[in-house]
C-alpha positions as CSV (number, residue, x, y, z in Angstrom):
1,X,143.6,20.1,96.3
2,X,142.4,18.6,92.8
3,X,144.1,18.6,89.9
4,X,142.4,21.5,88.4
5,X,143.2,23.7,91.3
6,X,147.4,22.5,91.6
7,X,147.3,23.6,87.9
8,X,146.0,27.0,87.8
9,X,148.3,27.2,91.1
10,X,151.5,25.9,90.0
11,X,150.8,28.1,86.5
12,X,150.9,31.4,88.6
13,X,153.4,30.7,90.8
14,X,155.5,30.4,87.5
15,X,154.4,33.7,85.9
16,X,154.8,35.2,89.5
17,X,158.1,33.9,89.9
18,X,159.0,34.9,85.7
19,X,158.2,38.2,86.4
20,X,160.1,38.4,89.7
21,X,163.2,37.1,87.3
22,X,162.6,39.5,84.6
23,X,162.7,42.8,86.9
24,X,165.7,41.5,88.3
25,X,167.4,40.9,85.2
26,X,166.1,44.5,83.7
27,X,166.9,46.1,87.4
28,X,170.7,44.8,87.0
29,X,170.8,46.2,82.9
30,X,169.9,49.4,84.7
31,X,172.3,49.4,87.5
32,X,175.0,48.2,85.3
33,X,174.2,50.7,82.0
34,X,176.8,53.7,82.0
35,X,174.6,56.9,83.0
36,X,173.8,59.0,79.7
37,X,176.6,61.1,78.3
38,X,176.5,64.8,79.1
39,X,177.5,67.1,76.7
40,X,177.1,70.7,74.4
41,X,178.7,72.0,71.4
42,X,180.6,75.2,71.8
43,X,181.0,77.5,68.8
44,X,184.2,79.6,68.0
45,X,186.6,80.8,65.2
46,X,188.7,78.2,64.3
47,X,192.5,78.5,63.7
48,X,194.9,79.6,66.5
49,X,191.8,81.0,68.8
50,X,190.0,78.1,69.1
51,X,193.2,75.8,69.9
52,X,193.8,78.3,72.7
53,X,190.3,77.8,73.7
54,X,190.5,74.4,73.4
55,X,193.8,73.8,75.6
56,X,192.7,76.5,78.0
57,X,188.8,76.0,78.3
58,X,187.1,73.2,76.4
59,X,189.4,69.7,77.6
60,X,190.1,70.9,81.2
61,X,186.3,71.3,81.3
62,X,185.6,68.1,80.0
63,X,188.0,66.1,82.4
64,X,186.8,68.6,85.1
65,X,183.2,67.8,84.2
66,X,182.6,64.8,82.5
67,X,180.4,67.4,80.3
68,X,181.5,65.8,76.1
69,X,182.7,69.5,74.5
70,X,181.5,68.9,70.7
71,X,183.3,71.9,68.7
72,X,181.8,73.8,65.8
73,X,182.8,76.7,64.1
74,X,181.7,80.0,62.4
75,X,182.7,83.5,61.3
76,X,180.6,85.7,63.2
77,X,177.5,85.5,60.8
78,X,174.6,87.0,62.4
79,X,172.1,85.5,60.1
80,X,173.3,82.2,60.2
81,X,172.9,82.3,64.1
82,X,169.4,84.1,63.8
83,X,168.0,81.6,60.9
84,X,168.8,78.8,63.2
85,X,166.8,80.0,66.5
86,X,164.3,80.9,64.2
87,X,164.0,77.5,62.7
88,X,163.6,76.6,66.4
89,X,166.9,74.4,66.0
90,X,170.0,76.0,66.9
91,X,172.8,73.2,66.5
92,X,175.1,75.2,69.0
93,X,174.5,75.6,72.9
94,X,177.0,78.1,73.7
95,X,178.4,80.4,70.8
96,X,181.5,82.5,71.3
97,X,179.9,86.2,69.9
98,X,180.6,88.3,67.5
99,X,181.6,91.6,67.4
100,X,179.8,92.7,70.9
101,X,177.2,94.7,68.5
102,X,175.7,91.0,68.2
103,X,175.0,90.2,71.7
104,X,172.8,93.5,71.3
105,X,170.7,92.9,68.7
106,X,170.2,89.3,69.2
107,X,169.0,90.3,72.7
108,X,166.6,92.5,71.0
109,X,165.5,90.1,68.5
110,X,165.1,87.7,71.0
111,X,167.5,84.9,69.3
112,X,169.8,84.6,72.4
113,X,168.6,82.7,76.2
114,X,169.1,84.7,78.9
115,X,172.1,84.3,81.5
116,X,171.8,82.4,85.0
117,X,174.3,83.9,86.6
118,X,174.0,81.7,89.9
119,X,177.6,81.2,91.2
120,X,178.9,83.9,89.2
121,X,179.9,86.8,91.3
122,X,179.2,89.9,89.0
123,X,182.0,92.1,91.2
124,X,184.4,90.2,90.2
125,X,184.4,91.5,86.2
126,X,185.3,94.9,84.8
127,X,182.6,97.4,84.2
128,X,181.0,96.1,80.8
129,X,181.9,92.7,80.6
130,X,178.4,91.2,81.4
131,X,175.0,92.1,80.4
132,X,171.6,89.9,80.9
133,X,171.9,87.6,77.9
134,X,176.5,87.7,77.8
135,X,179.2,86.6,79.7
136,X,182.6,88.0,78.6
137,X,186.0,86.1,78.7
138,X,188.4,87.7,76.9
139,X,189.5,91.5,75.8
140,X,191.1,91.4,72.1
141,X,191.7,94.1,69.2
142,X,191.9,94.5,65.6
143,X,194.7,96.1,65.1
144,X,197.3,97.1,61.8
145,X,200.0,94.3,61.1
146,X,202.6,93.4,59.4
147,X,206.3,91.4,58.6
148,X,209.4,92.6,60.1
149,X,211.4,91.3,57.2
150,X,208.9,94.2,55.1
151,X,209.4,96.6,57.7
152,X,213.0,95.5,59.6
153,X,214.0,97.1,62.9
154,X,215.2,100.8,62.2
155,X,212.8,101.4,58.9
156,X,210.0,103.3,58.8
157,X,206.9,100.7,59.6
158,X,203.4,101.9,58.9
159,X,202.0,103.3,62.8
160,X,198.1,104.6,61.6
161,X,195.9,103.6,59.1
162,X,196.7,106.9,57.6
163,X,199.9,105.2,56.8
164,X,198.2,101.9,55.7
165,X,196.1,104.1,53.5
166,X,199.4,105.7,52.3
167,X,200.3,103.1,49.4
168,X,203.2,105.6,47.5
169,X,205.1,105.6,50.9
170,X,204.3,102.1,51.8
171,X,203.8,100.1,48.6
172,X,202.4,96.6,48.0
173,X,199.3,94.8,48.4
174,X,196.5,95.2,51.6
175,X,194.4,92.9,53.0
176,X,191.6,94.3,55.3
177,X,188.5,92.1,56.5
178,X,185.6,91.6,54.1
179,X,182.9,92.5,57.1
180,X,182.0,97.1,57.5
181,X,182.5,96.5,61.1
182,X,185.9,98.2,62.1
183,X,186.6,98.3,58.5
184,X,184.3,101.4,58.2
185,X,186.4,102.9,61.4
186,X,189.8,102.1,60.1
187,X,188.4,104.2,56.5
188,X,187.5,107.2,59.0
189,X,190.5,107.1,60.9
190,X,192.9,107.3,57.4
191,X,190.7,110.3,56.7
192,X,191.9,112.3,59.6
193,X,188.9,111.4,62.2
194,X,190.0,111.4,65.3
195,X,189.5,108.5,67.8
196,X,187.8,110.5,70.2
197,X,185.1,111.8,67.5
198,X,184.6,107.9,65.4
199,X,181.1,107.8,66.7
200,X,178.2,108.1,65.1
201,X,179.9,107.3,62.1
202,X,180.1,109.3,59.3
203,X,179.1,106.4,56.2
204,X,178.9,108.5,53.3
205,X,182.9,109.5,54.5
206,X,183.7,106.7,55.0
207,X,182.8,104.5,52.2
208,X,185.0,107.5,50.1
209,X,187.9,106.8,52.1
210,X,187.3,103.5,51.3
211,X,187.2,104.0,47.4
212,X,190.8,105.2,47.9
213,X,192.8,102.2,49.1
214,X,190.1,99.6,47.2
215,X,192.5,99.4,44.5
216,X,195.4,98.5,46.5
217,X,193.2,95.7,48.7
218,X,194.2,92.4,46.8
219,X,192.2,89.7,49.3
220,X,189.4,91.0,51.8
221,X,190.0,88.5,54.4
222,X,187.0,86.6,56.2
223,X,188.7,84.5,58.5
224,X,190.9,85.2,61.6
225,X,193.4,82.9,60.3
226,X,194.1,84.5,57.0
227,X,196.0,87.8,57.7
228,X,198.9,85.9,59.2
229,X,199.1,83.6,56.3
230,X,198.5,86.4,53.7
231,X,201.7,88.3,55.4
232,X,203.8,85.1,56.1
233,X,203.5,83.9,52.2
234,X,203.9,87.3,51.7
235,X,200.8,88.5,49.4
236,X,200.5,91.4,50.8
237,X,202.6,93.9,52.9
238,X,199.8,95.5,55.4
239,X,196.9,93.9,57.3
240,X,194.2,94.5,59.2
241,X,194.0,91.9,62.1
242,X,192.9,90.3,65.3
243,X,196.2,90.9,67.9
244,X,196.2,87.4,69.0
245,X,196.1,85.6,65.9
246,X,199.5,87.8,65.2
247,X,200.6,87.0,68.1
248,X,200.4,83.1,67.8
249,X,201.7,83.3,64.4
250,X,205.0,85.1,65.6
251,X,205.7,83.3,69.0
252,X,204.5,79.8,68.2
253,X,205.0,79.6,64.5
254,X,208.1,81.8,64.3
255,X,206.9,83.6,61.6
256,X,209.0,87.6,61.8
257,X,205.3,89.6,62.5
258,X,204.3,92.7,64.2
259,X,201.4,94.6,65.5
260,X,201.3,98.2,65.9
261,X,198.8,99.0,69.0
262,X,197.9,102.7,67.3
263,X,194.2,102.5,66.7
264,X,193.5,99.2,67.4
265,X,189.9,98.5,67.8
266,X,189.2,97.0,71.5
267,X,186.4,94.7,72.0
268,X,185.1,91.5,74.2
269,X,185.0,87.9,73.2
270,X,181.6,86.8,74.8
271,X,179.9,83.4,75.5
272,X,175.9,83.4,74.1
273,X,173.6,80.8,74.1
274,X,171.3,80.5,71.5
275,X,167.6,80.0,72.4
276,X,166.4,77.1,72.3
277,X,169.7,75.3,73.1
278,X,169.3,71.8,73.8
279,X,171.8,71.6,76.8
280,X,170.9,74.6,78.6
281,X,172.1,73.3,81.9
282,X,175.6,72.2,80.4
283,X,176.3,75.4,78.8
284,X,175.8,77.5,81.9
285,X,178.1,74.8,83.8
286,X,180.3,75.5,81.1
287,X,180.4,79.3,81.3
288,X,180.9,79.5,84.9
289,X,184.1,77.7,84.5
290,X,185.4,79.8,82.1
291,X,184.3,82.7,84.2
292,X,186.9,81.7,86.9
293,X,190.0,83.9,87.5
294,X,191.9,80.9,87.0
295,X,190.9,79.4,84.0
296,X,191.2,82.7,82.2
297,X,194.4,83.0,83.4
298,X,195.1,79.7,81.6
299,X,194.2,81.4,78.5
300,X,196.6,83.8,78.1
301,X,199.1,81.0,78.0
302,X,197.8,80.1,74.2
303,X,196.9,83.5,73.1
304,X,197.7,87.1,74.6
305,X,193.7,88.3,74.6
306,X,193.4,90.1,78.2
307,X,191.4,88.1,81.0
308,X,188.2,90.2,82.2
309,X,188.3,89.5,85.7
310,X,190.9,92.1,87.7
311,X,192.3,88.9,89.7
312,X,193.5,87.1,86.5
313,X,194.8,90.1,85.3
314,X,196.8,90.7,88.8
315,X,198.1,87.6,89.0
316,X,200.0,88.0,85.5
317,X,203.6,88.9,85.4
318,X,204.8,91.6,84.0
319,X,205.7,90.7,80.5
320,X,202.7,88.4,79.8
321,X,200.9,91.8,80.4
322,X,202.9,93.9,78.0
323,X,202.0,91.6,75.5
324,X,197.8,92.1,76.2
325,X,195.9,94.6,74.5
326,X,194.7,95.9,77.8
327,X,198.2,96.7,79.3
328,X,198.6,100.5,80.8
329,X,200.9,100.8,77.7
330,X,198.7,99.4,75.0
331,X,195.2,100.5,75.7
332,X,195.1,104.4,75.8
333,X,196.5,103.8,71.9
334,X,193.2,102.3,70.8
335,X,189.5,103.2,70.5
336,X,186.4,101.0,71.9
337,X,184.2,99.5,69.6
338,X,181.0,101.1,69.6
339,X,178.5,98.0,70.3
340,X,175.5,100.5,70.7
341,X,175.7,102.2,67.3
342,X,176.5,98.8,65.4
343,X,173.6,96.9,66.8
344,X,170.9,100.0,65.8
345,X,173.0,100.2,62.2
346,X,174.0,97.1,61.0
347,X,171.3,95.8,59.0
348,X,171.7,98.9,56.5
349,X,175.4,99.5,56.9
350,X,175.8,96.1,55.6
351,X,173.0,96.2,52.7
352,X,175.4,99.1,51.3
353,X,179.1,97.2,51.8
354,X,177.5,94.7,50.3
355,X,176.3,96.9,47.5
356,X,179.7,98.9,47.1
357,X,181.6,95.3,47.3
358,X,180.1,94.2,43.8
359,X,180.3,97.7,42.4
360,X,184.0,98.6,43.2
């Protein structure tokens, strides 16, 4: 061999046997780098409802799963949801819905991804609780509240939004939510409207009945949280509410509240995923786990919203039931919200509460 030759030999045996060294050293960085991080963000109310969530659903999933649960929050604004699909960015992969009015039109509009439901046995939900782009978790109402040191065992409490409307037999300040839906039905239902009859409503009657108790409305609440506080630091005597936000107030916080049933507006919390999502994959994992008896069951530890799977509910005792808007005694007291007519009426309904807001 001459020298020319042993050179260019000897010079690519040493790139051959760089190379060789550099894949290994990159193979081992592979093997020994910590696979990618899974994870979603799940979007809810806040306060007492997503704690429950959060103890219930989002860390057992996460140790369950591995899956990261990033937490964001909102109050049920329909454009906000909408103006971020449409901006082809949604920053939330599974969104706890609305009033169920929303899950209708954002199916329409075509904001929302449809449901896989592989591995989710449809059976096992009451009638209603699922539809093609919604899985529902949770039953809840918005019912009439208020403190038991107002309204003490053996005095007359206020049992029907006539009687919340009714401000020379019950005096003091109101707080009803700044939002038409339910807020319209309550109006109709202190007018003499029977439950039966709500639907369609009747706007022009409402928004009267409405002019009547305006005066004695000092805050027009837009977060769950605020009813409980508004009664606790007592700033008003009467609310309009969500049941478990009530409920956590009185049993965990200790603050003297009650709920009268009479009424009540019943309605689902649902899981939506926006589309466009960027974890897809993680948010359906995510909302079949919550769809389990069990885990539901775990909710109604944190907050008494009913389960809406029949086995959770069967496997409750008896005064964890009593306590759940959907219990034999409860339910035939209320009315069910009226998705259908929202979703086709919303968009004007709220152009004139908006309107009759800045006026009153």
């Amino acid at each position: 061999m001459n020298r020319t030759t042993f050179i260019s030999s000897w010079k690519f045996a040493s790139f051959f046997l760089l190379a060789l060294l550099s894949c290994i050293a990159g193979c081992k960085r592979t093997h020994d780098e910590p696979a990618q991080t899974r994870e979603l963000t799940v979007c809810s109310y806040g306060g007492s409802f997503q704690e429950a969530q959060r103890k219930a659903f989002y860390e057992p999933f996460e140790k369950d799963t591995g899956i990261r649960v990033h937490e964001a929050q909102w109050s049920g604004e329909y454009a906000k949801l909408k103006a971020m699909v449409d901006a082809g960015a949604p920053a939330w992969d599974v969104v706890n819905g609305a009033e169920s009015s929303t899950i209708i039109r954002g199916a329409r509009e075509g904001i929302l991804a449809p449901i896989d439901y592989t591995g989710i046995d449809k059976a096992k939900f009451y009638p209603g609780a699922l539809t093609d782009y919604s899985v529902a978790f949770d039953f809840y109402s918005t019912v009439l509240a208020y403190s038991s040191q107002t309204y003490p065992a053996g005095r007359p409490h206020p049992t029907s939004w006539a009687d919340f409307w009714d401000t020379k037999r019950f005096p003091g300040g109101r707080s009803l939510r700044k939002d038409p839906r339910t807020t319209l039905e309550f109006a109709l239902l202190a007018d003499g409207v029977p439950m039966e009859k709500l639907y369609p409503l009747d706007i022009d009657r409402a928004f009267r009945s409405l002019d009547k108790i305006a005066p004695a409305v000092t805050v027009w609440w837009s977060s769950g949280h605020q009813p409980a506080q508004l009664l606790a630091d007592k700033e008003v005597v009467l609310v309009s509410a969500f049941n478990g936000r009530i409920w956590t107030a009185a049993t965990q916080d200790k603050i003297p509240l009650e709920v009268d049933w009479s009424q009540g507006a019943l309605d689902t919390d649902s899981w939506v995923i926006p589309k466009g999502a960027k974890h897809y994959k993680e948010a359906m994992e995510f909302i079949r786990y919550t769809s389990r008896p069990d885990v539901q069951l775990r909710l109604t530890k944190y907050i008494n919203y009913g389960p809406t799977t029949p086995e959770a509910y069967a496997n409750l005792d008896a005064a964890t039931r009593a306590m759940l808007p959907t219990s034999p005694e409860n339910r035939p007291k209320q009315f069910v919200y009226n998705a259908q007519w929202w979703a086709d009426n919303e968009a004007l309904v709220v152009e004139r509460w908006n309107k009759w807001l800045i006026e009153r």
